[in-house]
C-alpha positions as CSV (number, residue, x, y, z in Angstrom):
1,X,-61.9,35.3,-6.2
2,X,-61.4,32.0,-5.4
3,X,-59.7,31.1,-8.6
4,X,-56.6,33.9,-7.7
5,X,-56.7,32.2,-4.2
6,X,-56.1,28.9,-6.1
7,X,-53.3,30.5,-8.2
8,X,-51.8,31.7,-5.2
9,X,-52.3,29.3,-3.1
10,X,-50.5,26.9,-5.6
11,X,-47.6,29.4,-6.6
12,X,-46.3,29.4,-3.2
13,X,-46.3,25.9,-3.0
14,X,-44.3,25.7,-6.1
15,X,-41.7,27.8,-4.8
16,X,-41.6,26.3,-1.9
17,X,-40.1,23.3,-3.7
18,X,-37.8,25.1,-5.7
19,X,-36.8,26.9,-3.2
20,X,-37.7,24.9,0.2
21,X,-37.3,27.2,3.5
22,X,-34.0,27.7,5.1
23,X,-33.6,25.2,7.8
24,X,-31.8,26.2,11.0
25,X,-28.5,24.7,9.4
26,X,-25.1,26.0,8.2
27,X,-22.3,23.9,6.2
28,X,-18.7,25.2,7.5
29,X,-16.9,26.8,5.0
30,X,-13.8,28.5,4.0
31,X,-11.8,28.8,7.2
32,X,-13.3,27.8,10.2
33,X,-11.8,26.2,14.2
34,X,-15.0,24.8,15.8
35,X,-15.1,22.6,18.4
36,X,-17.2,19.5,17.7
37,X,-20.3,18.8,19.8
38,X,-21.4,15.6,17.9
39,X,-20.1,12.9,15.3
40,X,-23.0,11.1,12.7
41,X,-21.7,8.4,10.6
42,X,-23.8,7.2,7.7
43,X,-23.1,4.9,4.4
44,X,-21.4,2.2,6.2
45,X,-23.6,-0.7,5.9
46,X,-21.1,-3.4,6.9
47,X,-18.4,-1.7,8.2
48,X,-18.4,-1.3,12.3
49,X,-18.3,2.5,13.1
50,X,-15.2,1.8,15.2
51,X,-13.1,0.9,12.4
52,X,-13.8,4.5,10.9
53,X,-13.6,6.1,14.3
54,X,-10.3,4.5,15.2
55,X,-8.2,6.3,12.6
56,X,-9.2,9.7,13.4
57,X,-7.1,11.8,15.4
58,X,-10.2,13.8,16.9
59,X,-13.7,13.1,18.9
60,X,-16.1,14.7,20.3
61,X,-15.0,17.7,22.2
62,X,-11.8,18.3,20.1
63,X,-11.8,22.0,17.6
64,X,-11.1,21.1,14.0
65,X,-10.2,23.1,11.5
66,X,-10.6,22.5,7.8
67,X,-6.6,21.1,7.8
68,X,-7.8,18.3,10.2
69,X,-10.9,17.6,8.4
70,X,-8.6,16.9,5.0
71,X,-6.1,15.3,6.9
72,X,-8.9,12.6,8.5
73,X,-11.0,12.1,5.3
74,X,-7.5,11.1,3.7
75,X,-6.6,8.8,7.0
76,X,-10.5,7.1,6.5
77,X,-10.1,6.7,2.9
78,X,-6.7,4.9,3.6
79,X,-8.2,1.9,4.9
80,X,-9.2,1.0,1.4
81,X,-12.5,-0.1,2.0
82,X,-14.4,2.9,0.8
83,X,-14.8,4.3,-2.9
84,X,-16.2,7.7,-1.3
85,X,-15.9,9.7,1.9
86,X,-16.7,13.0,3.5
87,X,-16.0,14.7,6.0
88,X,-19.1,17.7,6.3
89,X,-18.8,20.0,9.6
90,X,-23.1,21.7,10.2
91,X,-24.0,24.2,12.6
92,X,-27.8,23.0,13.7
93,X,-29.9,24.1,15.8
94,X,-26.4,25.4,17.5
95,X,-24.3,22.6,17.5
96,X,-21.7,21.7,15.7
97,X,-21.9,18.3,14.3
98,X,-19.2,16.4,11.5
99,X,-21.0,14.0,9.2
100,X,-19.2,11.4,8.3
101,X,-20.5,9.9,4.4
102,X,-19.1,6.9,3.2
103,X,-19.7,4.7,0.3
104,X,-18.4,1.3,0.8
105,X,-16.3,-0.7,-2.0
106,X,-16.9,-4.5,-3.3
107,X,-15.3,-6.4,-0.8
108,X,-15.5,-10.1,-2.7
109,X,-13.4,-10.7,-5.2
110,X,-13.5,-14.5,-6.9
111,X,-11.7,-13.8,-10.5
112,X,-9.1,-14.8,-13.0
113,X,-6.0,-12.6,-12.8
114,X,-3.0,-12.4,-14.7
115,X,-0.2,-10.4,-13.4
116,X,3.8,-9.6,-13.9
117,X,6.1,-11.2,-12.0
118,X,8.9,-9.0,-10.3
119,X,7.1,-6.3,-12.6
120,X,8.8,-7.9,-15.8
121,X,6.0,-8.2,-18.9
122,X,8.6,-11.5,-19.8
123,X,7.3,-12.9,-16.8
124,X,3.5,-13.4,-16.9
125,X,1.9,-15.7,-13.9
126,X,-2.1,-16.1,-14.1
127,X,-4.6,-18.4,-12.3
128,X,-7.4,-17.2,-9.7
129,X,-7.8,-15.1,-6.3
130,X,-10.2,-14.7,-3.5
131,X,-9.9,-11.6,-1.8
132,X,-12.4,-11.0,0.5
133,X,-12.0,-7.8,2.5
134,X,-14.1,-6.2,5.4
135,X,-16.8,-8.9,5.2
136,X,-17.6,-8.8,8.8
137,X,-17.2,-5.1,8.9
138,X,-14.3,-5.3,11.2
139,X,-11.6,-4.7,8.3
140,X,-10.6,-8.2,7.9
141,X,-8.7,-9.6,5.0
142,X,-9.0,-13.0,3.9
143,X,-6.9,-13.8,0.8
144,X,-6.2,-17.0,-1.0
145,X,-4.4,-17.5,-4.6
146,X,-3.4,-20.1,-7.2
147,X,-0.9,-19.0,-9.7
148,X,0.4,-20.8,-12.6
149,X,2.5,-19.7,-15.8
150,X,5.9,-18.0,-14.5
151,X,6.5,-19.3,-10.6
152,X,3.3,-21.4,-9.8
153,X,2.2,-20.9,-6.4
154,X,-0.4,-21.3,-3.7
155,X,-0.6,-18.5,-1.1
156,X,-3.3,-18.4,1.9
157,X,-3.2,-15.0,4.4
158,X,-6.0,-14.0,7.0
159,X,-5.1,-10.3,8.4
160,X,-7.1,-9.4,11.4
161,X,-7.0,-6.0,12.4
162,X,-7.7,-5.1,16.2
163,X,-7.8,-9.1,17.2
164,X,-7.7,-7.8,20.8
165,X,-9.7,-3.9,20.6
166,X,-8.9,-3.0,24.0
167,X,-5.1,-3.8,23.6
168,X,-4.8,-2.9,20.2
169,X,-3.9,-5.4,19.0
170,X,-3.1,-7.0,15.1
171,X,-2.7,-10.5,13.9
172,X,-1.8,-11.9,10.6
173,X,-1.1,-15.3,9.4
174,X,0.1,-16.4,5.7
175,X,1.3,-19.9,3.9
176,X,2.8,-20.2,0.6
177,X,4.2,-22.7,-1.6
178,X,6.0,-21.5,-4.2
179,X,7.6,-23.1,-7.1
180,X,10.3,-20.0,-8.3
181,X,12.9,-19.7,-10.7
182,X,16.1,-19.2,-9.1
183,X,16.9,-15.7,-9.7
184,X,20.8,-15.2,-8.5
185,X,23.2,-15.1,-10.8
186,X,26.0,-16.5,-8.4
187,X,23.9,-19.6,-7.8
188,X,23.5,-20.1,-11.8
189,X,26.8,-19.8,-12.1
190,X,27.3,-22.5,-9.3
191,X,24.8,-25.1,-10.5
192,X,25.8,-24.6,-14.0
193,X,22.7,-23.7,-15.7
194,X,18.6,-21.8,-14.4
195,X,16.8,-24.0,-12.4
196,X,13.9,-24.1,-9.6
197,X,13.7,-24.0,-5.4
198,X,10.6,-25.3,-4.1
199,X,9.6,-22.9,-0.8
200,X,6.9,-23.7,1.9
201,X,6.6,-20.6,3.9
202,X,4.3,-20.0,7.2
203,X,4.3,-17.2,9.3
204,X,2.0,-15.5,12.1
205,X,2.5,-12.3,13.6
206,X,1.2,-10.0,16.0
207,X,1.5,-6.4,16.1
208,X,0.6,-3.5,19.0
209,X,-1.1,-0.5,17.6
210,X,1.0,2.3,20.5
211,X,-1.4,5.4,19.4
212,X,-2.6,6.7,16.0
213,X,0.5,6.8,14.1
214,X,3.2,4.0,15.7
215,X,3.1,0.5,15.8
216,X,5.4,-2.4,16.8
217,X,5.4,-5.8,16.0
218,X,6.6,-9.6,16.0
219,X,6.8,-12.6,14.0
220,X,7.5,-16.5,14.4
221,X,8.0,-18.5,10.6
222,X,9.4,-21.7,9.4
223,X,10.5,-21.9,6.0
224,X,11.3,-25.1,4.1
225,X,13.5,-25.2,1.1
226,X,14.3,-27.7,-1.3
227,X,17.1,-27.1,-3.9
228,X,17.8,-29.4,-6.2
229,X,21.6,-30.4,-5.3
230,X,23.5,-29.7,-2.2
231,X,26.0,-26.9,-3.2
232,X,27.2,-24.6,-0.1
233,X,25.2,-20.9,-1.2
234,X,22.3,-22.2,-2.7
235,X,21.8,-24.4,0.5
236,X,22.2,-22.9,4.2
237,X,22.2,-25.7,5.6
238,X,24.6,-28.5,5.1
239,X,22.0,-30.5,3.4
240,X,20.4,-29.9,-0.3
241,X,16.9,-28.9,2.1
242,X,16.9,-26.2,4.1
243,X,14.6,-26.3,7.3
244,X,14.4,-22.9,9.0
245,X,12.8,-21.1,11.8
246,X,12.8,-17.4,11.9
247,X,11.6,-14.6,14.4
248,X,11.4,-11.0,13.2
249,X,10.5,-7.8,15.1
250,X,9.5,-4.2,13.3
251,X,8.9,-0.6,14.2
252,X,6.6,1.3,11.9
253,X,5.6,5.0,12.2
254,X,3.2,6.3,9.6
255,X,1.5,10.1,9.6
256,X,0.7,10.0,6.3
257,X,-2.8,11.6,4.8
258,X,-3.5,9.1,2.0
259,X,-1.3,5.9,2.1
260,X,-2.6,5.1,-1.4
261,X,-1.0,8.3,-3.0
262,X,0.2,10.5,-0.1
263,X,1.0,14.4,-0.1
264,X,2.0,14.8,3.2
265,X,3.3,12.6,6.2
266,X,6.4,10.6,6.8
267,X,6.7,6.9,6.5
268,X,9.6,5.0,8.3
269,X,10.2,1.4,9.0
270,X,12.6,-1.0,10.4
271,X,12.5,-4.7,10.4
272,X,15.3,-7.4,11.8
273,X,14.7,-10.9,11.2
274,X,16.5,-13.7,12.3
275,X,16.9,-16.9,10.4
276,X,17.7,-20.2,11.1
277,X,18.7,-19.8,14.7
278,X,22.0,-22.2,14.3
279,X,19.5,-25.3,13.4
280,X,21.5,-27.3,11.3
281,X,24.3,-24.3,10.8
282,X,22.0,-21.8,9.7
283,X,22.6,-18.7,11.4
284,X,21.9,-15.1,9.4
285,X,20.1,-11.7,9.8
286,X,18.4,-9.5,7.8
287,X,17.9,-5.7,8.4
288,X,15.4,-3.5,6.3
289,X,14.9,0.5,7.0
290,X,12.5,2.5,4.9
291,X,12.3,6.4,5.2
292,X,9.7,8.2,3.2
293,X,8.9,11.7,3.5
294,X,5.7,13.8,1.6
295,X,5.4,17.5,1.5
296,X,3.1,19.2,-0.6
297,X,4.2,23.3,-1.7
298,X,2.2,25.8,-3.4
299,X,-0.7,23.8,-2.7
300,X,-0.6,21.9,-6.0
301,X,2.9,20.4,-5.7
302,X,3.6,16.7,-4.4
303,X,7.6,16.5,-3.6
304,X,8.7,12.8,-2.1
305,X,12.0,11.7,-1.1
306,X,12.5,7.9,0.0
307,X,15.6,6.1,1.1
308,X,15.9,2.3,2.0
309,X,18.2,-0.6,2.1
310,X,18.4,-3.8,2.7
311,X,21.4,-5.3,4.7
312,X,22.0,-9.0,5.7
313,X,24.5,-10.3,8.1
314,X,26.5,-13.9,8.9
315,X,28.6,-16.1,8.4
316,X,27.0,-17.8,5.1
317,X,23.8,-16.1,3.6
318,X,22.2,-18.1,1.0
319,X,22.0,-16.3,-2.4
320,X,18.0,-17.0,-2.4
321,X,18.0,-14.6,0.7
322,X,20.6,-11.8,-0.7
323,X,19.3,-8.1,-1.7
324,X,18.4,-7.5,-5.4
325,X,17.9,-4.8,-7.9
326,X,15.7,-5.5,-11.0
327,X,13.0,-7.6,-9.5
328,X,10.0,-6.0,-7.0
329,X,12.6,-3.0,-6.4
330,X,13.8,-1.2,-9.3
331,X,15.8,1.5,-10.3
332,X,14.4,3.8,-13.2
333,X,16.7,4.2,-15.6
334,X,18.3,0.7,-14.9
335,X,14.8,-1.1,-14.8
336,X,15.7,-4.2,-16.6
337,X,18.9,-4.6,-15.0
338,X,19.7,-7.2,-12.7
339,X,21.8,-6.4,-9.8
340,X,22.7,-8.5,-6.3
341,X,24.8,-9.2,-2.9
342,X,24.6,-8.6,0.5
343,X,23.6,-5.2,0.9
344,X,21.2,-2.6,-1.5
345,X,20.7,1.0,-1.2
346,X,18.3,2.8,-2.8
347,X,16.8,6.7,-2.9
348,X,14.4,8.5,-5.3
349,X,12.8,11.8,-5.2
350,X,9.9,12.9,-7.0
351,X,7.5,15.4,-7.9
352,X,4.0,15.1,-8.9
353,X,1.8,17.6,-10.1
354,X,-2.1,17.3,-10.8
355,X,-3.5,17.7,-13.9
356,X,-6.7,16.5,-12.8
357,X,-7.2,16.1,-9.2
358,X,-9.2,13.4,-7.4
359,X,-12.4,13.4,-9.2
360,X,-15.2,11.0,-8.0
361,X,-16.0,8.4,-10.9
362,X,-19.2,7.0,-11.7
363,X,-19.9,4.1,-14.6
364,X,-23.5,3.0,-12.9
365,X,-24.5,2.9,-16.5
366,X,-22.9,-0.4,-17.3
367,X,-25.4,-3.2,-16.3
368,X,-25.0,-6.4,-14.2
369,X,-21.4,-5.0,-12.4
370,X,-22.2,-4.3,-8.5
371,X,-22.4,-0.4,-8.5
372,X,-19.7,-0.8,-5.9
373,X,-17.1,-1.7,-8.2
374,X,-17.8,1.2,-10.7
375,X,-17.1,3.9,-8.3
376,X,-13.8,5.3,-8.7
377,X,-11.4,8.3,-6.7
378,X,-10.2,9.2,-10.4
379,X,-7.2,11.2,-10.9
380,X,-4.1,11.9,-13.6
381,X,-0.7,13.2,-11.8
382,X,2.2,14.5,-13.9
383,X,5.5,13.8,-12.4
384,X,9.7,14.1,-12.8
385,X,11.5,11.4,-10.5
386,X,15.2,10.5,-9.8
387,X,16.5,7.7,-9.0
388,X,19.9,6.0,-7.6
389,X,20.7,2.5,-6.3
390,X,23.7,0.8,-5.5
391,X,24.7,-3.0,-4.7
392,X,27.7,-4.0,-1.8
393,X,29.3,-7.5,-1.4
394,X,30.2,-9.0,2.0
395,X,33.6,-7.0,2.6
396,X,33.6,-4.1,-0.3
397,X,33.8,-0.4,0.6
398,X,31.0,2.0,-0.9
399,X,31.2,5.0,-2.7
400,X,29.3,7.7,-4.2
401,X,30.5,5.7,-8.0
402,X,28.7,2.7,-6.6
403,X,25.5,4.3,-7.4
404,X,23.3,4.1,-10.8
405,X,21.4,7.3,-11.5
406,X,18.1,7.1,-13.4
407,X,15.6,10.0,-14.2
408,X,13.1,10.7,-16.0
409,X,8.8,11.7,-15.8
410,X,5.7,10.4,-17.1
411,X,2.1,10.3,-15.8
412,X,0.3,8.5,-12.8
413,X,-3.4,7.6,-13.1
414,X,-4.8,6.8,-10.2
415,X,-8.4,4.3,-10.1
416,X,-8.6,4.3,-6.3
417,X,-9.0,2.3,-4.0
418,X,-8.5,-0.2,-6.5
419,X,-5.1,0.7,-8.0
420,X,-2.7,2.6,-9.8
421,X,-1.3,2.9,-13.3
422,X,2.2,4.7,-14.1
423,X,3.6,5.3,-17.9
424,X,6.8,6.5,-17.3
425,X,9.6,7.2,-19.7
426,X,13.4,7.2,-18.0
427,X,16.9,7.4,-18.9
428,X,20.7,7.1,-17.6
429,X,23.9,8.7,-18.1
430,X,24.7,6.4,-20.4
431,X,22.1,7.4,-23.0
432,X,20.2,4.9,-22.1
433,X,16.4,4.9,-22.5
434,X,13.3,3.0,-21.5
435,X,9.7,3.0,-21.8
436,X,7.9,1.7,-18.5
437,X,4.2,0.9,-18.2
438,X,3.9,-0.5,-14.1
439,X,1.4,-1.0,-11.5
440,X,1.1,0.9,-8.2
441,X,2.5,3.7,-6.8
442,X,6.3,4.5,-7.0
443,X,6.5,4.7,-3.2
């Protein structure tokens, strides 16, 4: 007898592993509107619990439905400081309670780098970086950079979210020294040959944080210049060195889900700055607007439309300063081609398409790497883009001709937070095609 009470006694206990008792506990699934009795953050082990709680548009109190959740996981993973995080509405012990799961990314970075310069594979700059992000858990940035090859430089930035919580406010300050190829075509032709501006760049600025999705903002630099003659266009100033003040002030709205690779949301900016102030005859402006809108249909399909331009005003505006196609902005199609003068325009639609959709990525297997750093958001996007861009001098009318058309598609593979990869093939009306393997998301 009591070796069938032993049996039994030990069967239930089996099955009560396999197949533990049903707490007083239910996930949300499907479609649900609750209203949220209680918020539990876990996983952040540096990170302050404000930082995550700041960029929800929710608390305790608020109904959510499983839009919002999406929506808020996307706004969280934004900041760029996690590799992982959830968003997991319980009923227990009747309440409703969202737990919020992180996993936090590396956030010291001490390594070589070799990059492209103005995204040109000609122009190869490599050295060392420091980026140290969210070491005090308050989503700080501290960045610091020595370049050499193509345009040797030295760049130093500290970016300081919430500097004053209660006023929301933002600070940032950057240096540079930069050693660059000139890259105007007017001012080659000027000086007679390719030659090199030394800048020394500094700049502080502090930005208001209005509510969840607006911010404005203000900026004080001084820039020194030093060209290597005096010739009126490369120099501002009536001197072959240029010593300028500046003061800036932007708008930003931003409602999109996933700044890394959004799907929904609209971006807009607008920036004026103001150089030289009429010290020593220098006296321009510079206006840039950037519209960017996300929609995602059929619940697959990404569709992105983006115009911006770039428009300077005064009475001399050195050609260092002037608005340019075929360096950091590019027109598909016409990716190689240089273009410049006063005034750019630029639009592009796209569509993306997943073939595999955000996939959590883990390589733990590889030894001595900090886990952190082999945790990916993995993903491969097909897409078809369009393009158009077009350049205005000081005093020319513009016209529908002005603008280059490029198209074309290609694939995006996404490695987030860390970055993005595109392979891209495009074309032009001219017959013109191009392979092009970049870095980082279109827009």
């Amino acid at each position: 007898m009591s070796k069938y009470f032993l049996f039994t006694f030990f069967l239930i206990f089996t099955l009560s592993k396999v197949f533990p008792q049903k707490e007083d506990s239910v996930v949300y699934s499907g479609n649900y509107s609750i209203k949220v009795d209680s918020i539990i953050i876990s996983g952040n082990k540096i990170t302050d619990y404000d930082v995550i709680k700041r960029e929800m548009t929710f608390t305790v109190g608020d109904t959510i439905t499983p839009k919002i959740v999406s929506f808020n996981m996307e706004r969280i993973f934004s900041l760029g400081i996690f590799t992982k995080v959830s968003l997991i509405p319980v009923l227990k012990d009747s309440i409703n309670i969202l737990y919020i799961q992180v996993n936090e990314s590396w956030y010291i970075y001490p390594i070589p780098f070799a990059e492209l310069v103005d995204r040109d594979w000609k122009k190869i700059s490599y050295g060392m970086y420091l980026f140290v992000r969210n070491f005090r858990g308050e989503d700080e940035t501290l960045f610091a950079k020595a370049a050499f090859g193509y345009n040797p430089s030295v760049d130093i930035s500290y970016d300081r979210p919430y500097l004053f919580r209660a006023q929301n406010i933002f600070f940032n300050a950057q240096f540079t020294f930069q050693n660059a190829v000139n890259k105007s075509e007017y001012a080659k032709q000027l000086y007679g040959k390719d030659f090199n501006q030394k800048f020394i760049e500094g700049q502080i600025s502090f930005a208001k944080r209005i509510n969840l999705y607006n911010k404005i903002s203000v900026n004080i630099g001084f820039d020194y210049i030093d060209n290597p003659v005096f010739i009126k266009g490369i120099s501002a100033s009536n001197q072959r060195i240029d010593r300028q003040f500046s003061l800036g002030a932007g708008y930003e709205l931003d409602t999109r889900d996933l700044s890394q690779f959004p799907s929904t949301g609209i971006y807009a900016l607008a920036d004026c700055s103001l150089k030289g102030l009429g010290e020593e005859g220098i006296n321009y402006q510079i206006i840039d607007i950037d519209l960017r809108t996300y929609k995602t249909e059929f619940q697959k399909v990404i569709l992105k439309w983006r115009f911006a331009s770039r428009l300077t005003f005064g009475k001399l505006v050195p050609y260092h300063d002037f608005s340019f196609f075929g360096y950091s902005q590019r027109i598909r199609g016409y990716f190689n081609q240089e273009q410049e003068g006063n005034d750019s325009y630029f639009t592009s639609f796209e569509m993306n398409y997943p073939i595999i959709r955000d996939i959590n990525m883990n390589l733990n297997f590889i030894p001595v790497v900090p886990k952190s750093l082999l945790s990916y958001r993995f993903g491969i996007y097909f897409e078809l883009f369009a393009d158009a861009g077009a350049i205005r001098m000081e005093g020319q009318n513009l016209s529908i001709n002005d603008f280059n058309p490029g198209y074309g598609g290609g694939l995006t593979f996404l490695f987030l937070p860390y970055n993005i990869l595109r392979l891209e093939y495009a074309f032009n009306p001219y017959h013109h095609s191009e392979m092009i393997v970049d870095i980082g998301i279109s827009f």
